[in-house]
NUDO-384931 format. One record per atom (N, C-alpha, C): residue in three letters; x, y, z. Coordinates in steps of 0.05 Angstrom, whole numbers, plus 5000, padded with zeros to 4 digits. Atoms other than C-alpha are relative to their C-alpha. Layout:
REM residues N
AlaXYZ ...
REM end
This chain:
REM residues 410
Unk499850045029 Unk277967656696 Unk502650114989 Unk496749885003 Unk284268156685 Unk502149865009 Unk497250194996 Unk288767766723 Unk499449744992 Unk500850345012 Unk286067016691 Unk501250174970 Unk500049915028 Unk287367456615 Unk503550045006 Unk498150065002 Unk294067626637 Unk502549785010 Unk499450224997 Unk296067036664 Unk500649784978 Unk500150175016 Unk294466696604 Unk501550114977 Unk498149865005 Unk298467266567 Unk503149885005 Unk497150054978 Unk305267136611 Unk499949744984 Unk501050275001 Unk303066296601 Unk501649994961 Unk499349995020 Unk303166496523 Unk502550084987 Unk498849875014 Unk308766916512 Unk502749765003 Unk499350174992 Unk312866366552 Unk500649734975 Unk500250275029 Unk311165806499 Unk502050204984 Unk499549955023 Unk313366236443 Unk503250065002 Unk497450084989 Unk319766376479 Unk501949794999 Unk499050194998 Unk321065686486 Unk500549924971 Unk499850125030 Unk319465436416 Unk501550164982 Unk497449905010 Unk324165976390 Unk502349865013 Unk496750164995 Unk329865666441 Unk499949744987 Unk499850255011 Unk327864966414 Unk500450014974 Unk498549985022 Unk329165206344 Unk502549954994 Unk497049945003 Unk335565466354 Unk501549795014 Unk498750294998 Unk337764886390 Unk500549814982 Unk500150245017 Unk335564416342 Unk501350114973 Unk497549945013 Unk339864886294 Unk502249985007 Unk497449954996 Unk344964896333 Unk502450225005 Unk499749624991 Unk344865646355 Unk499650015025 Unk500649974968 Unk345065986423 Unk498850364982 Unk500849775016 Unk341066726410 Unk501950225002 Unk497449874996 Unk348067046437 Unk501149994985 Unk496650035022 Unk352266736387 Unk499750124975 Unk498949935024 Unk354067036321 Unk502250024990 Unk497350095003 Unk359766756315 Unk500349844970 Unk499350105029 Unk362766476244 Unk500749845007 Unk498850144997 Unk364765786241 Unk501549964974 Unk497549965010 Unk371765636200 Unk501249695003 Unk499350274996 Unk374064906182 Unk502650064985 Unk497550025002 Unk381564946187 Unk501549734998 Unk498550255011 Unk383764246164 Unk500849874978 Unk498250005019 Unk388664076128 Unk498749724989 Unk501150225019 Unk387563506069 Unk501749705013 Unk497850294994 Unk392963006090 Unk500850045042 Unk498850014967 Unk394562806172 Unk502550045000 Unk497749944996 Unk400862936199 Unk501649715005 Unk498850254998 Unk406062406202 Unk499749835022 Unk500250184970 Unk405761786248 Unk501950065017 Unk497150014982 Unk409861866314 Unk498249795014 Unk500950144981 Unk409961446370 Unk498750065028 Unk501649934995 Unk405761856406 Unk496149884995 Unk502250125010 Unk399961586370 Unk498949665013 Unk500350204980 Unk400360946402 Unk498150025025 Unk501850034962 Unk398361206478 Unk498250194990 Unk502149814993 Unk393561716453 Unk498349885013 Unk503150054996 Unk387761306475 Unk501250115036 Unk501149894968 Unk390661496549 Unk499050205007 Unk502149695001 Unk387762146540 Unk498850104977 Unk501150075026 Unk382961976501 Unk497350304986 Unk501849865004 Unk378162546510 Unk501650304993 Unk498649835019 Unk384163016494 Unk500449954972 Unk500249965033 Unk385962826434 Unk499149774977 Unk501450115023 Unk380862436403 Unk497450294997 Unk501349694991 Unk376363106432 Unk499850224974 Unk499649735011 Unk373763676384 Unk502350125004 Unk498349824992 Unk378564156375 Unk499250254987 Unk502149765020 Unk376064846362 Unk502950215017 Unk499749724982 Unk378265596382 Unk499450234993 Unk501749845005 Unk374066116391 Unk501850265003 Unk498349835004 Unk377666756370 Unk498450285000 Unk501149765008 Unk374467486379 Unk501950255008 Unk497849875004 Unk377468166380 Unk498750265012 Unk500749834980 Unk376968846413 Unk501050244982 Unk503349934999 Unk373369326380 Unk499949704979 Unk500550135024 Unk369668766335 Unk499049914990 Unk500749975031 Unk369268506271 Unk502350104987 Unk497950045008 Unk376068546260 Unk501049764977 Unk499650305019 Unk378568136192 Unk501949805004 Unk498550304999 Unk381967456193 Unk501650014988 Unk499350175020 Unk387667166168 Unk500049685017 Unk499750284983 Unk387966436190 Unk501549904981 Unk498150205009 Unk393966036176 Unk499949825019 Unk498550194988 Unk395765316188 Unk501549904992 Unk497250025010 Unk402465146192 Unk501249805015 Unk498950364999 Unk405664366194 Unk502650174997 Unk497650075001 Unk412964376198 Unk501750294975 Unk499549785007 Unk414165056172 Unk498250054978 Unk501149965031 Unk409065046109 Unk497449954999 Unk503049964997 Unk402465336107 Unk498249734988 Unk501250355006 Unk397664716099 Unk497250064997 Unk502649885008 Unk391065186096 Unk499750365009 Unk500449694998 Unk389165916096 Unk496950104990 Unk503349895004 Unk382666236109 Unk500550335012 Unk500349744992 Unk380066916112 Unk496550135010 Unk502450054989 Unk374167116161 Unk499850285010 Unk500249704988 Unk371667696201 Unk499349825038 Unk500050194972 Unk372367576284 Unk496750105011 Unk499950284986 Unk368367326323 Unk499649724979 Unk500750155006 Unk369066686299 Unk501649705018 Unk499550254994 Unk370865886309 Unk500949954987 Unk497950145022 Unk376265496279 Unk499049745002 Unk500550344993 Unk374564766275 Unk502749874982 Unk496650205011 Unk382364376274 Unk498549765008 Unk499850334997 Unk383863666268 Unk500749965027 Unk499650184967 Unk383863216327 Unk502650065007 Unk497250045000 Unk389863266358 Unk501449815000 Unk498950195006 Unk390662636348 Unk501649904971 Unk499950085035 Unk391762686272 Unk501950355001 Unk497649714999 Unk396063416289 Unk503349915005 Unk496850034983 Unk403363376290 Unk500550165024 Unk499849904983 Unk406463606352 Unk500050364995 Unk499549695003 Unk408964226321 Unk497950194981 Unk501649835012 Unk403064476283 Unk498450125021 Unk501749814982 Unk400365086304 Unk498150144973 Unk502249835023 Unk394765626272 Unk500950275011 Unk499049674994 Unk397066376270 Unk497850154983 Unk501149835006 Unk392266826276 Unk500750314994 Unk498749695010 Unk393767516242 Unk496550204998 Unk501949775007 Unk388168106250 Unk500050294999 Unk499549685022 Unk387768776213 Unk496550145006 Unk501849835017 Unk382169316213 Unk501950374998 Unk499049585002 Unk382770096197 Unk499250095017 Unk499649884986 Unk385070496232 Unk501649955031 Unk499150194980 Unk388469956281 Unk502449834992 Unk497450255008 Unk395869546289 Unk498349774987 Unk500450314992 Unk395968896266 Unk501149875015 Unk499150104986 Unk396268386314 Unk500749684984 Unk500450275002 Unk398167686314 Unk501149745013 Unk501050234984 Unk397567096353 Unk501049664997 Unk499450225008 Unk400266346342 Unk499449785032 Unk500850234982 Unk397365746381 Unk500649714990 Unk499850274995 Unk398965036383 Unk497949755000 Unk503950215011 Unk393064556352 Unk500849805032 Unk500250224971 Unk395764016414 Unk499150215024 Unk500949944982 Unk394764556461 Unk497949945019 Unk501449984989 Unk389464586510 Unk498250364994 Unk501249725010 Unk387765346489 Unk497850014981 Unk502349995024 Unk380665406460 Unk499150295009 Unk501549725011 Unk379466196469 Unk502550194999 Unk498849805004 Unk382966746444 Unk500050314998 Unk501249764996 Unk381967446455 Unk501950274988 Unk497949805015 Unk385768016410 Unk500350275005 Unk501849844991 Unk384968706436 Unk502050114971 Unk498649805019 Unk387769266379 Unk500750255000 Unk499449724995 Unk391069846392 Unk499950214975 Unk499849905026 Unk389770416346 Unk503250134994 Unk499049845019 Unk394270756297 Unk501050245007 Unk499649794981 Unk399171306329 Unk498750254989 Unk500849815002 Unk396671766279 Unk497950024983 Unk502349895025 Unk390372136244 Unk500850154982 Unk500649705018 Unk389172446184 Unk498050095011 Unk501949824988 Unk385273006214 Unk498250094978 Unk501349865021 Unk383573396156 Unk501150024975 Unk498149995015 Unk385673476087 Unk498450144983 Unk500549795026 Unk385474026028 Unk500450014979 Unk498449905032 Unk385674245959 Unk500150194986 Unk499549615009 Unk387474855933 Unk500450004965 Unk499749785033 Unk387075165853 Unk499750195003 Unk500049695004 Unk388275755827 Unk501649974977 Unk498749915012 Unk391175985767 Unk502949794984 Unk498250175020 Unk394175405739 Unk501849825022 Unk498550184982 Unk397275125804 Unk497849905024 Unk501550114991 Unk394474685851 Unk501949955033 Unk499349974982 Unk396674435931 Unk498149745010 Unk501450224983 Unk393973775969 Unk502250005032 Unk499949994975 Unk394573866045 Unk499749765013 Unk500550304981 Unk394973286097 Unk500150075033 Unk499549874975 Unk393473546169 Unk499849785025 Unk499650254983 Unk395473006227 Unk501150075027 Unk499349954972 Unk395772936296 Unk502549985016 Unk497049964998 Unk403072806297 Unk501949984981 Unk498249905021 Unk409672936263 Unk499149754976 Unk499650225018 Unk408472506193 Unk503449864987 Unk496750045022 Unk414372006158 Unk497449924974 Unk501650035024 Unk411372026085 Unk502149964976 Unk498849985029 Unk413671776014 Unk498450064979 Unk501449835028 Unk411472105949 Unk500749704983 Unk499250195018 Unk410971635897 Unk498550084971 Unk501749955022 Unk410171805822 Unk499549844978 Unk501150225005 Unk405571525778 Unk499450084964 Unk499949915023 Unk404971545702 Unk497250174998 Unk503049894993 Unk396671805722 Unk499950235013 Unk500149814978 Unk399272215776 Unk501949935025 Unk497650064978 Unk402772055842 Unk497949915026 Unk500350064975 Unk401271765906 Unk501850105034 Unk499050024980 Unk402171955981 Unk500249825021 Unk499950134985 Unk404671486029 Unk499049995035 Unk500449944979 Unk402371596101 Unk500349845023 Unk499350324991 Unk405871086147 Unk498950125021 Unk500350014970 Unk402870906209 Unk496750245004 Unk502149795000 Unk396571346196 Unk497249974998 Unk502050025011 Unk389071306193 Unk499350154996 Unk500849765022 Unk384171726163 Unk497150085019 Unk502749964978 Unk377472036202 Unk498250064981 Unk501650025012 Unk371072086168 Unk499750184988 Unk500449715014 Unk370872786147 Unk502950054969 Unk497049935013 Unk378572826121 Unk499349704965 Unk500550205024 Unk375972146072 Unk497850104985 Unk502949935018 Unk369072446051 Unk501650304981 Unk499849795008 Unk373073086035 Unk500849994975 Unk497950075021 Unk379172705995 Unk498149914974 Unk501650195020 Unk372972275956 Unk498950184981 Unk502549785017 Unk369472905926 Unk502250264993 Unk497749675010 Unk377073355902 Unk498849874979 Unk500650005032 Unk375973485835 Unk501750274996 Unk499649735003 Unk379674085800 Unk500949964975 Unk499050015023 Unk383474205726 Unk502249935006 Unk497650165008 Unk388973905747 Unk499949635012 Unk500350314981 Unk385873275800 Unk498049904983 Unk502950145015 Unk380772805763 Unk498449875025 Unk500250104967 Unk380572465836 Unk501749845016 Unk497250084975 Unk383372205898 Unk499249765016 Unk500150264981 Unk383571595936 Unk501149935017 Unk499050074979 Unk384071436004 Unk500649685011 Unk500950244994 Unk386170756015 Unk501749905031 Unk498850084978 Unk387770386081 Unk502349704992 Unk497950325004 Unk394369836069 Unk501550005017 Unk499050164986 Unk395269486127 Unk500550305016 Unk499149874980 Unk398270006178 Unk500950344986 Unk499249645013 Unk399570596128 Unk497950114981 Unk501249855017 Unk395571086088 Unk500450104971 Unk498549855025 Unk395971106014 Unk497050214987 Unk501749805018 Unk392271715981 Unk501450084973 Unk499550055016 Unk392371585914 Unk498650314976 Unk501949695008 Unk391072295867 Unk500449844956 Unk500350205028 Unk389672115794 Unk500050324986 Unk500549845013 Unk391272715752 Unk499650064967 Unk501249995025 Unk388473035686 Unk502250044976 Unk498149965028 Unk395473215649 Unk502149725010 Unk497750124989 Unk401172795645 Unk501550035017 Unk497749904968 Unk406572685701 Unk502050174984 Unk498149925017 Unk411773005651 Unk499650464999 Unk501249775004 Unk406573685646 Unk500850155028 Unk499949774969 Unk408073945725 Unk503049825020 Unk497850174984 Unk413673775777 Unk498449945032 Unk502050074976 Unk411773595852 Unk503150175026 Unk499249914974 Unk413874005909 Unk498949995021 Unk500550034967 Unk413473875988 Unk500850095016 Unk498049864980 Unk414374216046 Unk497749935031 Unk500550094966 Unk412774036119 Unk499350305029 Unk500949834979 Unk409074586169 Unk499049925023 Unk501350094971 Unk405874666239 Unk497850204997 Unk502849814997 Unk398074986247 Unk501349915032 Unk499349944973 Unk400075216313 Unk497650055019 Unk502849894994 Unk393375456334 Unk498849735009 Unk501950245000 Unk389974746325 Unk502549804999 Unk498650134987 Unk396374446344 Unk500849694981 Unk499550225012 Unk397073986281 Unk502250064983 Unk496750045019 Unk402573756229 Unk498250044974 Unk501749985021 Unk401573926162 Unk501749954972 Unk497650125031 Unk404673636094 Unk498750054974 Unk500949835030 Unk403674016028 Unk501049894976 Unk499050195017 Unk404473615966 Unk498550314977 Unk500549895010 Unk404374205912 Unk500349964973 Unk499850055042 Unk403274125820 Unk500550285003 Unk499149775010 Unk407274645793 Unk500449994970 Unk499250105026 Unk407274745714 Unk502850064990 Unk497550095003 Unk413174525684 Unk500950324991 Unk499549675009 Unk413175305656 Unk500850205021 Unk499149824979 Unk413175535724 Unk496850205003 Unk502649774993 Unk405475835713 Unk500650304991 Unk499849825009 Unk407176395683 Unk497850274987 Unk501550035019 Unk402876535635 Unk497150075016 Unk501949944985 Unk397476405685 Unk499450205012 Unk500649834982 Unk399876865736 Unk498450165000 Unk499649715017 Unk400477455689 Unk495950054994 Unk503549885002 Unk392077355664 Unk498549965028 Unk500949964973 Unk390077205743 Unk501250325012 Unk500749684987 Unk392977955751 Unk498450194985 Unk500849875024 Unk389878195689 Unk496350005010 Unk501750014990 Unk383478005722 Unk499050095025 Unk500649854977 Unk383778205788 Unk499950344994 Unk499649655006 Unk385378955756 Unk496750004985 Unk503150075012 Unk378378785716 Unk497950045013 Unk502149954980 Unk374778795778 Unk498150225003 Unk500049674998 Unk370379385788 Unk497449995020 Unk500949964970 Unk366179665842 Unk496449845010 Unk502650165000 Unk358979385822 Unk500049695006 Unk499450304999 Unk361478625837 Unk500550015032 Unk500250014972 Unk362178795911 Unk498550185015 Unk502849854991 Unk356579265916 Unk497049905004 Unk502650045013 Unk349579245918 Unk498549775016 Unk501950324992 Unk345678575922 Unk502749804993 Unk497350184995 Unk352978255915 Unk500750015022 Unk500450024966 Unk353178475986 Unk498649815017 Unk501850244997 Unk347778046002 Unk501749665001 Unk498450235002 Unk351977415977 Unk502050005021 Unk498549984992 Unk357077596006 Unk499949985034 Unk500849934966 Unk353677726076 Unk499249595010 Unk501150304985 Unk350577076075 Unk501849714989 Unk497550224995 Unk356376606055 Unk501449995017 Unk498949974980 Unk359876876103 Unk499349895026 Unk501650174995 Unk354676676147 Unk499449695009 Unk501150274995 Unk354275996131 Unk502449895000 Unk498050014990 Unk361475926139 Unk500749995028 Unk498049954968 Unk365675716199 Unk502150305005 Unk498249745000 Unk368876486222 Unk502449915001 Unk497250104992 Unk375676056248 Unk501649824974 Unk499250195024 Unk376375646185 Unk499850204976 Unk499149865014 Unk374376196145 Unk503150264995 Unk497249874996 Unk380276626171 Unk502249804990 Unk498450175008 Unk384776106167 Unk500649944977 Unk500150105027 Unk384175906101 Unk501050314981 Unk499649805018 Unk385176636072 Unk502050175009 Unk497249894994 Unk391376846122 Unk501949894991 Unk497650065013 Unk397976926097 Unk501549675015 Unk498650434997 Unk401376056109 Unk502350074988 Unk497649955025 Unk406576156059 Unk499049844974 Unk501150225036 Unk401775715998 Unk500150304979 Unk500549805017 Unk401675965933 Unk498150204996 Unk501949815018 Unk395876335932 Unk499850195019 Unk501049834982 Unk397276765990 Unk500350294980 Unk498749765015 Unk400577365929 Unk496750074996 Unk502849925010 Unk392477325907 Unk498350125016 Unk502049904989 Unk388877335963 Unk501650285009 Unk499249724992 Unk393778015987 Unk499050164977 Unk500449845023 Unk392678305916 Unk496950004992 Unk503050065001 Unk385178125923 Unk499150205010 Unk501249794981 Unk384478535985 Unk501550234997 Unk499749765023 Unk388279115951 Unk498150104990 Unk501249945022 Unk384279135891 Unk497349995014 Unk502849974977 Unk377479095952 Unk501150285007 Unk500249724989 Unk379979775976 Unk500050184979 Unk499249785018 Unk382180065911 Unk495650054979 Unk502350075009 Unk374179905892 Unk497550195016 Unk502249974993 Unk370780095941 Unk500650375013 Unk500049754999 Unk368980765968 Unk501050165024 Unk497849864989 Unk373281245995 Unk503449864997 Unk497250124997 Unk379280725979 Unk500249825028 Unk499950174975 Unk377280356045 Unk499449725009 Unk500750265000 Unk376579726066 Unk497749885031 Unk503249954979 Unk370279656115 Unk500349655007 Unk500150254986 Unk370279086169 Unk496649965007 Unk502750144985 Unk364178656197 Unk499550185023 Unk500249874970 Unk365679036268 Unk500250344996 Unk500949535001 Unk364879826238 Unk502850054988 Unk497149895000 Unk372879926231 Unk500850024974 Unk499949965035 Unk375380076163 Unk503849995003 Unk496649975001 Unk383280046133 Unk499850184975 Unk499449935034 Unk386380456077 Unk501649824984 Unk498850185014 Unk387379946018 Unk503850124987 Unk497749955008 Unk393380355996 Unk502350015006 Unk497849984974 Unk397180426056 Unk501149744998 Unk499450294995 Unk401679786068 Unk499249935033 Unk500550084973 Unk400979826142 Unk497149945012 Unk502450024985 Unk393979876146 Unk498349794973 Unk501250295018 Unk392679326087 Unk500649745013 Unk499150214982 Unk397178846132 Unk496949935031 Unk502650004975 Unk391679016191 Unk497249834988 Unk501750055006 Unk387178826142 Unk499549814992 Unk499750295009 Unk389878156117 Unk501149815031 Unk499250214962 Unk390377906199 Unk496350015001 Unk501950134998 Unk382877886188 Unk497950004980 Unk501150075027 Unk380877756126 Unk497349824989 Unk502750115013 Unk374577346133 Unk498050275010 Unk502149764999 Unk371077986156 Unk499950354993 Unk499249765008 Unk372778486106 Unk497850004979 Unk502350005015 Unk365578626072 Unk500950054967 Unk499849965026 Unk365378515998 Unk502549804993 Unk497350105004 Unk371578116002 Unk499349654985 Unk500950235005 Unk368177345991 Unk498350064970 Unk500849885019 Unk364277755933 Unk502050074975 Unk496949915015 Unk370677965903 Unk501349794981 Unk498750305005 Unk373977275907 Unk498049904973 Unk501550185017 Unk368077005864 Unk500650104977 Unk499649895027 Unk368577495811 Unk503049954994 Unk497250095010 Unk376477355811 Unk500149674984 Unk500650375010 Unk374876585802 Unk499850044979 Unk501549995025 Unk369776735750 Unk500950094971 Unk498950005027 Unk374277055705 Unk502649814990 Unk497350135001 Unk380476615715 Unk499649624990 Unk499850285001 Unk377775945716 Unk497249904978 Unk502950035010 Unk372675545669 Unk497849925019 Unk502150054983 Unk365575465689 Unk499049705020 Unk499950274993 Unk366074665705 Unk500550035031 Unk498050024987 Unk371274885769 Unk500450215005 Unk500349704988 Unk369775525792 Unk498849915031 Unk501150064982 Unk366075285852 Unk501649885026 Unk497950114987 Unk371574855870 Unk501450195001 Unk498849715006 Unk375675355863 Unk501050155029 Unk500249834977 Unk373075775906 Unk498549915027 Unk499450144979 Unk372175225960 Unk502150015005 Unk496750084986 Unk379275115964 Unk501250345002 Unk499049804980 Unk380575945976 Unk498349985023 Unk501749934977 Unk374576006030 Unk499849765021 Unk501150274985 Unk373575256059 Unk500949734987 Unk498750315012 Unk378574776031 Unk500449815011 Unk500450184981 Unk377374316092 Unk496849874994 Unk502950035000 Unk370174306081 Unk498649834977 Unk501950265029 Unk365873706035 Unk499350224982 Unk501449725019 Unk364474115976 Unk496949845000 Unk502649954999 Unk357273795984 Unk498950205015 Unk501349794980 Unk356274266047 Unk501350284990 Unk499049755016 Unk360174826007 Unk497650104983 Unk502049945027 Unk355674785953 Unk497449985008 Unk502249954986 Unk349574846001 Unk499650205011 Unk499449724995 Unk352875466026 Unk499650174977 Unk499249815028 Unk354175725957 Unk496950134985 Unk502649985019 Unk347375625934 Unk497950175020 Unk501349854982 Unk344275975998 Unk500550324996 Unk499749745006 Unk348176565984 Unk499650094967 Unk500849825030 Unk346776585908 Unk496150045003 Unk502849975004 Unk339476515922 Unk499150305015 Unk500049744981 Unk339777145973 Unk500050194977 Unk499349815029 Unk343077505910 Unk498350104983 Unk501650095016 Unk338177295870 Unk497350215008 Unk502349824971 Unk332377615923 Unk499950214992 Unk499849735000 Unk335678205922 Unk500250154978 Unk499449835029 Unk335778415848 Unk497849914995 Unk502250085003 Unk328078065844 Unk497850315003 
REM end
């Protein structure tokens, strides 16, 4: 009885098999293909020659379909399809590969019309291709080499009235600045962009960025920054480094106010002297323990050692005003070791490792908090601690360590 039940199972599943392939037949599908079809013919035939005459001796050439099946490597690569009579495009389509062209007979083709295929995606050359409608060539195969270089990662820095957009790439960049009555654009020839370095650019925000845009055109990278004052209110400075460590290139596009920040500096020192010992004590310890925490240790270092950006004068005068705070005048590491803030030699010791100088991420906040408004404090103080990092996963950090805070004064 078991084997007569599945027998008749197998028997069944068989039919249903079939009557799906008899569908798709009778559509006119194979269940492999997903291929696009593309009617590339032009409105008017090509002129009579005397060719036309003997076609019928090969008759199954060019009275014969004429198709060509075009796909691409990785793909889903986009189309352009041109056809081109006697130098002058005669139709133009735009598709995604794999697909099928369907040309005119070649009987009704001039000799010299061909179809030039051109394909583009991100992060990849464009290629392109030109075939001959009389040919005999019905498949085409495109492979795409990527893009010599990535954007790896990219940053944004505030503070105090000045700002800094980073571009970190896997080899040397050629880049043009371009300014914009909104703001300015970076050029990034020859460049794509990686998933992290675009989610990062999508979500800057600060008092001087409103936002940023990564766009891919054709073989170069434009990141488009849209700012909140006029172009007239700041000037634009660039300068070209190497992260030696992580072995990348790095291109600094810096807003400076047209005043020079002044003004700013002067109340960003007025605040750090403001500081006082209960803001890195206590259950601010706590915060401070567990941002740290939820932080990368190699990115947090990084981000708060001396580079040569503007904000390295703060973070030195940060970790100063951490020794001059705390008790004995010392500056207390993660690993037991302590520096004297007063000393220069043993503050230098203490700014070569600066993500694990307790109280120090505690510090920073209260520096923010008095310097910047409440909107852009957050940001803020992403771009000193983790200016690589999505400020959604910042601000998942941020809120772990204010809730700890929180705990501890409960």
């Amino acid at each position: 009885m078991l084997k007569r039940a599945r027998r008749r199972l197998r028997i069944h599943s068989w039919g249903v098999l079939a009557a799906a392939g008899l569908a798709l037949a009778l559509l006119g599908l194979s269940p492999a293909s997903a291929e696009e079809t593309i009617h590339l013919i032009p409105d008017d035939k090509a002129d009579w020659t005397p060719g036309n005459v003997f076609g019928f001796f090969r008759a199954s050439h060019n009275y014969g379909e004429r198709f060509i099946k075009v796909e691409t490597v990785p793909s889903g690569a986009f189309l352009d399809l041109f056809y081109i009579r006697s130098n002058f495009q005669k139709r133009y389509e735009q598709t995604e590969a794999p697909v099928k062209i369907i040309l005119p007979q070649r009987i009704d083709a001039g000799p010299r019309d061909a179809v030039m295929i051109r394909a583009f995606m991100e992060g990849y050359r464009q290629k392109e291709a030109s075939i001959r409608v009389s040919s005999k060539q019905e498949n085409l195969l495109l492979e795409l080499e990527p893009l010599p270089n990535m954007l790896v990662a990219a940053s944004h820095v505030y503070l105090a009235g000045r700002s800094s957009m980073a571009f970190l790439t896997k080899e040397a960049l050629t880049v043009r600045v371009q300014n914009r009555s909104d703001g300015f654009g970076v050029v990034l020839a020859e460049t794509a962009k990686s998933e992290q370095a675009g989610a990062t650019l999508a979500q800057v925000t600060s008092p001087h960025v409103a936002g940023v845009e990564a766009i891919q055109l054709g073989e170069d990278l434009l990141v488009r920054v849209e700012t909140r004052k006029a172009a007239g209110e700041y000037e634009l400075r660039s300068r070209q480094s190497l992260d030696e460590l992580r072995d990348l290139y790095v291109y600094s596009v810096e807003l400076v106010p047209s005043d020079g920040g002044i003004e700013a500096a002067r109340k960003a020192r007025a605040a750090l002297a403001a500081i006082g010992a209960a803001e890195v004590s206590g259950c601010a310890e706590r915060f401070d323990e567990t941002l740290r925490t939820a932080l990368d240790p190699s990115a947090l270092s990084r981000a708060l050692s001396e580079r040569g950006a503007f904000t390295d004068r703060y973070i030195r005068a940060a970790m100063k005003r951490l020794g001059a705070v705390s008790a004995d005048g010392r500056i207390r590491m993660t690993d037991g070791s302590t520096f004297l803030g007063s000393s220069g030699l043993e503050l230098a010791a203490a700014m070569s490792q600066p993500g694990e100088a307790k109280g120090f991420l505690a510090l920073l906040r209260a520096f923010v908090d008095r310097v910047e408004e409440p909107d852009h404090r957050h940001s803020t103080l992403r771009g000193l601690l983790a200016p690589e990092l999505p400020p959604d996963q910042f601000e998942a950090a941020y809120d772990r360590a204010e809730s700890a805070e929180k705990a501890c004064r409960a």
